[in-house]
C-alpha positions as CSV (number, residue, x, y, z in Angstrom):
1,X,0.0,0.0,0.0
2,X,1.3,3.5,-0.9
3,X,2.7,5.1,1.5
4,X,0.6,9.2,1.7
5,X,3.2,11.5,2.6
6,X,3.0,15.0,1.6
7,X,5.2,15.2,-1.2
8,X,3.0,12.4,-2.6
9,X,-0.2,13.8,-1.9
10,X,0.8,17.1,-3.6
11,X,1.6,14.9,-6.6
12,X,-1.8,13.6,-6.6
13,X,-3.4,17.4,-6.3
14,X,-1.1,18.7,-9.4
15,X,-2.5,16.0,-11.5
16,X,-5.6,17.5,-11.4
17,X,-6.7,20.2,-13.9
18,X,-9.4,21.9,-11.7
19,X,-8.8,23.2,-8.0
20,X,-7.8,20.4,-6.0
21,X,-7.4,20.3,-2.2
22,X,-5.7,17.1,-0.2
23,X,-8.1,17.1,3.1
24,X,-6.8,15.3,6.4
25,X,-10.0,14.2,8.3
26,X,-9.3,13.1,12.0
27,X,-11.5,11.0,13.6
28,X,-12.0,11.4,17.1
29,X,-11.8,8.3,19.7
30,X,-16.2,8.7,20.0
31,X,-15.8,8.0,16.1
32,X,-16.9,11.2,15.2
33,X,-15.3,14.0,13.1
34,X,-12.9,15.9,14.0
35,X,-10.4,18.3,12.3
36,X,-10.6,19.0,8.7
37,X,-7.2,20.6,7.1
38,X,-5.9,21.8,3.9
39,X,-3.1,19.1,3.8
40,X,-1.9,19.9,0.0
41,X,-3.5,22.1,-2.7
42,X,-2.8,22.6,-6.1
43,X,-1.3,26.2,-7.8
44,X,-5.0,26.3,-9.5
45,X,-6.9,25.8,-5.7
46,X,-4.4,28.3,-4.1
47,X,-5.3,31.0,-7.6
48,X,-9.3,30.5,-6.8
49,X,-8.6,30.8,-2.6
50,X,-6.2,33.4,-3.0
51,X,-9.2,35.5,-5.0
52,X,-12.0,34.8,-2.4
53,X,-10.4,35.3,0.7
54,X,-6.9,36.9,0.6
55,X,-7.7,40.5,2.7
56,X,-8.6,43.0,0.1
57,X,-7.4,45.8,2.5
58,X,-4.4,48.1,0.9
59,X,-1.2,46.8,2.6
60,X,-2.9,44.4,3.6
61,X,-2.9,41.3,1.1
62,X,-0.1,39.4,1.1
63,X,1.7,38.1,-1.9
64,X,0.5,35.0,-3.5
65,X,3.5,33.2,-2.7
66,X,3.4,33.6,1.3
67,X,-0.8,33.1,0.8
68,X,0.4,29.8,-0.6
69,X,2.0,29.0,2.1
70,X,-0.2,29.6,5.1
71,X,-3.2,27.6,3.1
72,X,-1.6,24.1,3.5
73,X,-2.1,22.9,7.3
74,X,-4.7,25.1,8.3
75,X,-8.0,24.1,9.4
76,X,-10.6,24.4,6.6
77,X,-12.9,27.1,8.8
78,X,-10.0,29.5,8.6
79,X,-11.7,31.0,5.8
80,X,-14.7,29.1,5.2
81,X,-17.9,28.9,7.7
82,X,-18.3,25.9,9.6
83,X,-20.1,23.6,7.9
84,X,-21.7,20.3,8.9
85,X,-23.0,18.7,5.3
86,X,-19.2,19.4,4.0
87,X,-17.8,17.7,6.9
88,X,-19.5,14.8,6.4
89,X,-18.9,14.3,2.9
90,X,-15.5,14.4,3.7
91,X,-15.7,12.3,6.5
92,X,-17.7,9.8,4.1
93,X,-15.2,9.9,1.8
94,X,-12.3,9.3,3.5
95,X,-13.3,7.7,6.4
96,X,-15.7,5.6,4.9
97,X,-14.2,5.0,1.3
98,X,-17.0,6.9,-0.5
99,X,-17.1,8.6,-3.8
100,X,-18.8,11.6,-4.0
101,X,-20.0,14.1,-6.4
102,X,-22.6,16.5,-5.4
103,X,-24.3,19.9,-6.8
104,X,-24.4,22.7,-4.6
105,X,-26.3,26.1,-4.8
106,X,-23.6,28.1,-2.4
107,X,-24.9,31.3,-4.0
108,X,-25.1,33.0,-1.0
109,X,-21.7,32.3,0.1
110,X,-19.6,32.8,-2.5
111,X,-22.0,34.1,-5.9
112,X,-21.5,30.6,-7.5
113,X,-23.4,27.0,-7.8
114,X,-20.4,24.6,-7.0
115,X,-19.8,20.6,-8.0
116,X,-18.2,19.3,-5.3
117,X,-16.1,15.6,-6.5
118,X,-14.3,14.4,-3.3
119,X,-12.8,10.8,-3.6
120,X,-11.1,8.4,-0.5
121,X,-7.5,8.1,-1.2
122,X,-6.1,4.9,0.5
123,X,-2.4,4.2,1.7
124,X,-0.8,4.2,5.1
125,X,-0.7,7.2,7.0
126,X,1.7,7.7,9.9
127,X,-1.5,8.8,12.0
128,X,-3.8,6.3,12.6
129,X,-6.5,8.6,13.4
130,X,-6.1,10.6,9.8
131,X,-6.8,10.0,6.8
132,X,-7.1,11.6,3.6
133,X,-9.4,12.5,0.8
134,X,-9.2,14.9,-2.3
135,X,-11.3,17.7,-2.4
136,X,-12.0,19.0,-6.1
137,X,-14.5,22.0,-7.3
138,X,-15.6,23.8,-10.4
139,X,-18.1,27.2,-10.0
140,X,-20.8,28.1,-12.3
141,X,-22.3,31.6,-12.2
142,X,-26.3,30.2,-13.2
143,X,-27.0,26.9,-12.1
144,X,-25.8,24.2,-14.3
145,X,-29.0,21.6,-14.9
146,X,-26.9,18.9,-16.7
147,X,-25.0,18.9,-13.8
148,X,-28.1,19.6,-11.3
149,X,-29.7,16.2,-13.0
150,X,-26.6,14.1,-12.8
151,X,-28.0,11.7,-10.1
152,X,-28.5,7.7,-9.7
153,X,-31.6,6.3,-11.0
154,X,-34.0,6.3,-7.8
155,X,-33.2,9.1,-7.4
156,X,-34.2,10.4,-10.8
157,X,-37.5,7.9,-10.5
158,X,-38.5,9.7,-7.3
159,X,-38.0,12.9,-8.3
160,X,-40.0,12.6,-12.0
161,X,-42.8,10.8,-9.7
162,X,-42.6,13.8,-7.5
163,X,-43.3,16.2,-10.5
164,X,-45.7,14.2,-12.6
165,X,-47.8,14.2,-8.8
166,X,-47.2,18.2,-8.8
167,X,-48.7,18.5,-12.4
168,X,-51.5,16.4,-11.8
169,X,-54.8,17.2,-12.5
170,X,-55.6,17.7,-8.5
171,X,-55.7,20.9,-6.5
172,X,-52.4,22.2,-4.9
173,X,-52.9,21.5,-1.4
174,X,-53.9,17.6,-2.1
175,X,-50.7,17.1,-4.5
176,X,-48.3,18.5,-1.5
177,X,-50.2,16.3,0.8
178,X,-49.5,13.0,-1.5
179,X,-45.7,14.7,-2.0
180,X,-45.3,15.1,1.8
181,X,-46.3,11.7,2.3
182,X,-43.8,10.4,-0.3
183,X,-41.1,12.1,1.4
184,X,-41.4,10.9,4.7
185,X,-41.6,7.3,3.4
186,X,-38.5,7.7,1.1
187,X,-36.6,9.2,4.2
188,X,-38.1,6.6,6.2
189,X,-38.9,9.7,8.7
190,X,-40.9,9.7,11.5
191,X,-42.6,13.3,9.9
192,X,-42.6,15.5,7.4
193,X,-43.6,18.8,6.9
194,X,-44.3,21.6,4.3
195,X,-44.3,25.1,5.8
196,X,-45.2,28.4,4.3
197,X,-44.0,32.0,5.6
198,X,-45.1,35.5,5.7
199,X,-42.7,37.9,6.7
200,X,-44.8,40.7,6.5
201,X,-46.9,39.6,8.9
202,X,-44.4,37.4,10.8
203,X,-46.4,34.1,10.4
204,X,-46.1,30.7,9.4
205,X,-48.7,28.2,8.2
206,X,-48.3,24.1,8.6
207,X,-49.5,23.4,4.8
208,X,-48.8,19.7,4.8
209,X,-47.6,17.0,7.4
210,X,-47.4,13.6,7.6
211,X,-46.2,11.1,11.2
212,X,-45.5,7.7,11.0
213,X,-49.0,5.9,12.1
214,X,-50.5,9.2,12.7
215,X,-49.0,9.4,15.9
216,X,-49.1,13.0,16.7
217,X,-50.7,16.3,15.2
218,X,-47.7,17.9,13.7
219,X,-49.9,21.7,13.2
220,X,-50.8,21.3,16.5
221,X,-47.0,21.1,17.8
222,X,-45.9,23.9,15.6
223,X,-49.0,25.9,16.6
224,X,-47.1,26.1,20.3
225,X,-43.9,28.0,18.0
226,X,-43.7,31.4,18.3
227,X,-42.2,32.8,15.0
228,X,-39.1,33.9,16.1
229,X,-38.1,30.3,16.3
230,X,-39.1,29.5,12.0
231,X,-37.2,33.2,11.7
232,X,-34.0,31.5,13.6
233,X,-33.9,29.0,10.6
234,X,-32.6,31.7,7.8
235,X,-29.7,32.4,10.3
236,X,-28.6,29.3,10.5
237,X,-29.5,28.9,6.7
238,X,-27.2,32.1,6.1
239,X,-24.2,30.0,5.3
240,X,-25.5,26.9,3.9
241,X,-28.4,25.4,1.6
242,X,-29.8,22.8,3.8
243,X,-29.8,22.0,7.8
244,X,-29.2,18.4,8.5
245,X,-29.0,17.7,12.0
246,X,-27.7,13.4,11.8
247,X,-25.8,13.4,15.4
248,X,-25.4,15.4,19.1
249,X,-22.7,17.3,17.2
250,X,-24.5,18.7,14.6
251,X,-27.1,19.6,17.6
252,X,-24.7,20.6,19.4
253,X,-23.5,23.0,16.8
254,X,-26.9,24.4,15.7
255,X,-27.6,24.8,19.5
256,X,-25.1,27.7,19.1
257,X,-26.7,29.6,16.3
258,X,-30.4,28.9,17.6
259,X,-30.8,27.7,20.9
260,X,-34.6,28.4,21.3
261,X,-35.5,26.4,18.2
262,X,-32.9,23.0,19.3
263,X,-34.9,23.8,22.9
264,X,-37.7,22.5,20.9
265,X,-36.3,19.6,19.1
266,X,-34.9,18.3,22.5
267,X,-38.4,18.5,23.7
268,X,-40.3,16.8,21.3
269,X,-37.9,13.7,21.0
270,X,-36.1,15.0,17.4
271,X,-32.6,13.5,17.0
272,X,-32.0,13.8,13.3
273,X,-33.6,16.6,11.5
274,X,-33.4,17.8,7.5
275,X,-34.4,21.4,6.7
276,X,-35.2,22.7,3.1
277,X,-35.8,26.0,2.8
278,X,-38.2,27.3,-0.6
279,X,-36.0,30.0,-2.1
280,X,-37.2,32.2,-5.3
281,X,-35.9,35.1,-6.2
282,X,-33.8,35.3,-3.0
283,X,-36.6,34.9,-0.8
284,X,-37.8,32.1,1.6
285,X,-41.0,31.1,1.2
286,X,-41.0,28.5,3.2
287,X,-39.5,25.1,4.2
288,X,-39.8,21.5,3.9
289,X,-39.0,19.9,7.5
290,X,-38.5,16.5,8.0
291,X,-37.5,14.6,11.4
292,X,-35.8,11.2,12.7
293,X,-34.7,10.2,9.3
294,X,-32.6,6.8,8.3
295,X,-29.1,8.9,8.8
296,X,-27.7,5.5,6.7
297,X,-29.7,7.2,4.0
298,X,-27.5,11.0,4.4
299,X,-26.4,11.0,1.1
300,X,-29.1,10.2,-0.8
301,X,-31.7,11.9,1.2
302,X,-29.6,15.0,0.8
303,X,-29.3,14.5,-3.2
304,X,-32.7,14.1,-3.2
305,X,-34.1,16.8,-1.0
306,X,-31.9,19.5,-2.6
307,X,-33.3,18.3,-6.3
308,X,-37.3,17.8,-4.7
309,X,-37.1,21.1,-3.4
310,X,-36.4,23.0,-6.5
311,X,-39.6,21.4,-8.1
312,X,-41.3,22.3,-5.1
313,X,-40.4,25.8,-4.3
314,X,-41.3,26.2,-8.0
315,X,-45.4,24.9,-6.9
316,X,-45.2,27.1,-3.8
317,X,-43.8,30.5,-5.7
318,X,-46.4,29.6,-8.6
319,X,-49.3,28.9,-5.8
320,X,-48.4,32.0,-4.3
321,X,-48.7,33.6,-7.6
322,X,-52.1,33.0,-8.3
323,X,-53.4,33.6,-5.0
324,X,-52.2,36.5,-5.3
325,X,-53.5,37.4,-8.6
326,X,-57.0,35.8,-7.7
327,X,-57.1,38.1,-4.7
328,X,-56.5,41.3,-6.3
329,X,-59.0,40.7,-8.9
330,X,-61.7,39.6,-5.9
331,X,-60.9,41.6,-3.1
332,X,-61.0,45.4,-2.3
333,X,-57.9,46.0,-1.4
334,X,-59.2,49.1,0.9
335,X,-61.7,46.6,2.9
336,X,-60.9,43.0,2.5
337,X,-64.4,41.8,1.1
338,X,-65.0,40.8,-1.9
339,X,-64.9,43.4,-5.2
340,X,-68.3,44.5,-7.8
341,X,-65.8,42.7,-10.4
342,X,-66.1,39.4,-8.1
343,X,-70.0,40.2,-7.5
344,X,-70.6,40.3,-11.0
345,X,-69.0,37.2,-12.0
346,X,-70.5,35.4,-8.9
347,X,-74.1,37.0,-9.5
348,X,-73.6,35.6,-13.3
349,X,-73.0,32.3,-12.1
350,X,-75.7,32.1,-9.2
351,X,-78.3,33.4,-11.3
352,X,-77.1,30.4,-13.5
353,X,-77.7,28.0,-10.9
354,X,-80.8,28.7,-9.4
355,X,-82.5,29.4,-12.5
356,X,-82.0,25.2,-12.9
357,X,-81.9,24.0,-9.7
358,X,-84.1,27.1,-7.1
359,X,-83.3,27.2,-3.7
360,X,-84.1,29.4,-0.7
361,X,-81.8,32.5,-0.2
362,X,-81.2,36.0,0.8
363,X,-79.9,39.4,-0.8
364,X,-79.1,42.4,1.4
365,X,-77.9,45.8,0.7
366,X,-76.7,47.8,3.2
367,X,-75.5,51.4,2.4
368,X,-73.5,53.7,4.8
369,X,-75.7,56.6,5.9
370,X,-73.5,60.0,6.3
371,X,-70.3,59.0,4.3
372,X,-70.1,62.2,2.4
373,X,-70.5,64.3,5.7
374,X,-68.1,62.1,7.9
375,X,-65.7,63.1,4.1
376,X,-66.4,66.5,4.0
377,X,-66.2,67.0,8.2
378,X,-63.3,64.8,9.0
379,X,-61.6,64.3,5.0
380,X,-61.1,61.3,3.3
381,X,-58.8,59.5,5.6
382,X,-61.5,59.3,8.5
383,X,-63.9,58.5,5.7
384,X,-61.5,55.3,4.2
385,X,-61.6,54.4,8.3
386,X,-65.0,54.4,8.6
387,X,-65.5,52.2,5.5
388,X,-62.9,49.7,7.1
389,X,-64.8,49.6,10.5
390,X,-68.3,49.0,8.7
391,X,-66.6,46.1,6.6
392,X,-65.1,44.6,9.8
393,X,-68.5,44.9,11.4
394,X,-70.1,43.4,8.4
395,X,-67.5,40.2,8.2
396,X,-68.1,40.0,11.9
397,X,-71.9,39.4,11.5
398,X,-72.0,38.1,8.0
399,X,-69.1,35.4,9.0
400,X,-70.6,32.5,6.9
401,X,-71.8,34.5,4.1
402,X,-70.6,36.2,1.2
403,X,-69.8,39.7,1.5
404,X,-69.0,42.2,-1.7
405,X,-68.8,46.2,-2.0
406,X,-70.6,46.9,-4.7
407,X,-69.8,51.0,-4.7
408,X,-68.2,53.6,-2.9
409,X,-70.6,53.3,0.3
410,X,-72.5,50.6,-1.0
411,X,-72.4,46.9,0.5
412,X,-74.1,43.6,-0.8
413,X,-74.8,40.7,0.9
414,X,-75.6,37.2,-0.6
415,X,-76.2,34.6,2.1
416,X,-77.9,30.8,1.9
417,X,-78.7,30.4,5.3
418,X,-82.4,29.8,6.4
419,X,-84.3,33.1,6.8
420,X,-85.2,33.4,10.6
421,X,-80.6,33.2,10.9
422,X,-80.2,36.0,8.9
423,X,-82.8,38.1,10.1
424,X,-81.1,37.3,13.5
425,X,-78.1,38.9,11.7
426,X,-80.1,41.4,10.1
427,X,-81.2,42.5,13.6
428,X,-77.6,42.5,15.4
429,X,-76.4,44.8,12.2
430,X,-79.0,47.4,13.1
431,X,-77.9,47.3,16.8
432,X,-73.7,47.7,16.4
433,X,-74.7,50.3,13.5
434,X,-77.2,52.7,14.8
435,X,-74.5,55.7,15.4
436,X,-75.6,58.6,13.5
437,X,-72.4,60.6,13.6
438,X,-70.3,57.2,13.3
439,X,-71.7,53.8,11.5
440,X,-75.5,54.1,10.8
441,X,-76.5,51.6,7.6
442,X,-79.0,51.7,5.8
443,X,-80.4,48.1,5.2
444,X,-82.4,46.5,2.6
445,X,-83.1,42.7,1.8
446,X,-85.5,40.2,0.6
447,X,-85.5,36.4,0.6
448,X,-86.1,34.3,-1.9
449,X,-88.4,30.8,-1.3
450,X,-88.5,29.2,-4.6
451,X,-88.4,31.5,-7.5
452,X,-84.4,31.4,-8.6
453,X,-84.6,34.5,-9.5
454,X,-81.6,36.2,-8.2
455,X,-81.7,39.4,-10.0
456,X,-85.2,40.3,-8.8
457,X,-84.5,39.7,-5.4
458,X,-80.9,41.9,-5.8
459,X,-83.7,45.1,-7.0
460,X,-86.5,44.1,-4.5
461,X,-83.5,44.5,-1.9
462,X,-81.9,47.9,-3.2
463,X,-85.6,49.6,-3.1
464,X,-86.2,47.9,0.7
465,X,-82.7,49.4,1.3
466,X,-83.8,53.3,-0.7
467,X,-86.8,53.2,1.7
468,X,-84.8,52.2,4.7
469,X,-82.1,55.5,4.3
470,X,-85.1,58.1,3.0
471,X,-86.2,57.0,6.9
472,X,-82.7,57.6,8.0
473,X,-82.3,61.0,6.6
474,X,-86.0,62.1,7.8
475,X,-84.4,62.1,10.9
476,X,-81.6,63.1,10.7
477,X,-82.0,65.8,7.8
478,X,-78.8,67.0,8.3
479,X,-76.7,64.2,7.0
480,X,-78.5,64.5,4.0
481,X,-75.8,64.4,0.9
């Protein structure tokens, strides 16, 4: 067996044509990692370091030559972040006689997507607790999809079954579901999560989650998180593109960056952990989070995970998409209910319906008596809060039905619960808006038996509603617009 001393092992780096590092991985008596150095590098690997992390400070950067010098025998965090998933690939390799060859989005780190090939080298060693691996690298500026897709074929099955589920003819949130569950069996996890974010309003929302026999209610775990503990995430996410958690060490280590959120994961029993994050356009949207995986599985659930989640932060950024799109074409953006452009299209399609198949229902039209005095007094401002309050109090009473502004002041009402409810509501509107100088509506509806006729019923409630303000403004003839 060859004998790895250094002048050989800086042979073995100058044979390659790409930046080449000789690593020496120690392994601790617990048979964990331990060290990681620069043993030998190559003039190519010492050009590419030299660039990214020589000081840039005037009279500061030394000459390439001493750089040279100080790279070989120094500890690989010198320069670089700590980093978990590299150690162990390194460790895999040398260690454990693996080849590797892995795709890497380090765009935040360094600006570049980076293939990783590290192979075992074998040979005596005069250190029984080191050994040695070679560490090679090439950088793309965009991300490289023939070298993205480069994987083994389960890997490739899974993943195409993943995105033929994801362009199914299902809704969204069923397709995750079937995806989430996929996952967790692949992994051979005890759960597995999907989790959307809003950082605007600093919340979080448990999508999809699956547990092995259904032990537990994942949403109602995470609904005990406050969401500084999902915010933690992107700080430890900062210098890497996935969090796998496969030992105490790697706890141990996270437990520095985010000791509230490893508080949690002591707590509920988590021992190995993967986290995803959904990243488009240099935002997170949200995570995929999956605990008590097969760690025998690292490498493959890593490869796979990295490649699932670029289908899958694709679904989420094109789900958010057309929410978004669907809401400001339905909503008023100034009150939260529901637009005339989404009243028409509804009122086209009701109208539809019942004509065919007639069943009991209610219109009401509620109109805000004094708007243009409460403007003209108090300005627009206090007149855009007024129309806000009376919405609130609207969606309060009206939770079940649906609620549109059909005008300026104007509010409509289309509800299929039985009559004597909504006159119920009917009557609690009239009593939290009876103030004159504040919210005073007037209100106007009729209900429907058998007819279908939707239309009539919208003008039989608009002149109850006319009647109702003439009423309003005989007593209080001041308000009068």
């Amino acid at each position: 067996m060859e004998k790895l001393t250094y002048e050989y092992l800086k042979n073995v780096s100058n044979l390659s044509p790409i930046a080449c590092a000789i690593m020496s991985v120690k392994k601790e008596p617990d048979g964990s990692c331990g060290d990681i150095r620069f043993f030998a590098v190559n003039e190519v690997f010492v050009k590419d370091y030299y660039a990214m992390f020589a000081s840039d400070e005037v009279g500061d950067k030394p000459g390439m030559d001493d750089f040279a010098k100080t790279i070989e025998g120094q500890l690989y965090t010198a320069h670089l972040p700590k980093e978990p998933n590299f150690e162990n690939i390194l460790f895999k390799a040398a260690w454990e006689g693996e080849y590797i060859n892995t795709y890497v989005d380090t765009t935040k780190l360094y600006g570049f997507w980076t293939q990783d090939i590290i192979n075992p080298i074998n040979g005596e060693t005069d250190d029984p607790n080191i050994r040695y691996c070679s560490f090679m690298y090439t950088l793309n500026k965009e991300m490289d999809t023939g070298k993205f897709a480069t994987v083994s074929p389960d890997i490739a099955s899974f993943v195409i079954k993943t995105c033929l589920e994801l362009r199914n003819d299902n809704d969204f949130e069923p397709s995750m579901q079937k995806v989430t569950e996929d996952l967790r069996e692949f992994t051979d996890g005890y759960a597995c999560s999907i989790l959307t974010i809003d950082k605007d309003f600093r919340t979080f929302n448990v999508m999809t989650s699956d547990v092995r026999n259904n032990e537990l209610d994942i949403k109602e775990i995470f609904s005990k998180f406050p969401y500084e503990i999902i915010e933690s995430w992107e700080t430890v996410l900062a210098e890497t593109n996935i969090i796998i958690i496969k030992d105490e060490h790697d706890m141990a280590f996270i437990e520095t960056k985010a000791p509230e959120w490893v508080k949690t994961l002591r707590e509920n029993n988590v021992e190995t952990l993967v986290l995803v994050p959904f990243i488009h356009r240099r935002e997170i949207l949200g995570y995929l989070y999956i605990t008590n995986f097969d760690i025998s599985l690292i490498g493959r659930v890593k490869e796979t995970l990295e490649l699932v989640s670029f289908f899958l932060t694709a679904e989420v950024a094109n789900h958010f998409f057309l929410e978004r799109l669907e809401y400001l074409s339905n909503v008023d953006m100034l009150t939260g209910v529901y637009n005339r452009n989404c009243m028409n299209i509804n009122v086209d399609e009701l109208s539809l319906k019942l004509e065919f198949n007639p069943k009991p229902f209610t219109v009401a039209f509620c109109d805000l008596n004094g708007l243009k005095t409460i403007n003209d007094n108090g300005g627009h401002d206090k007149g855009d809060k007024l129309l806000v309050y009376a919405a609130d109090v609207l969606k309060e009473v009206f939770k079940d039905d649906k609620i549109f502004r059909a005008g300026g002041d104007e509010f409509t009402i289309i509800s299929f619960s039985p009559k004597f409810e909504f006159e119920e509501k009917i009557k609690l509107l009239r009593e939290k808006a009876c103030d004159p100088d504040w919210l005073y509506f007037a209100i106007g509806y009729y209900h429907d038996e058998d007819s279908g006729n939707l239309r009539l019923a919208m003008r039989y409630a608009d002149e109850a509603m006319y009647k109702d303000k003439d009423k309003f403004y005989e007593q209080y003839p001041d308000k009068r617009r």
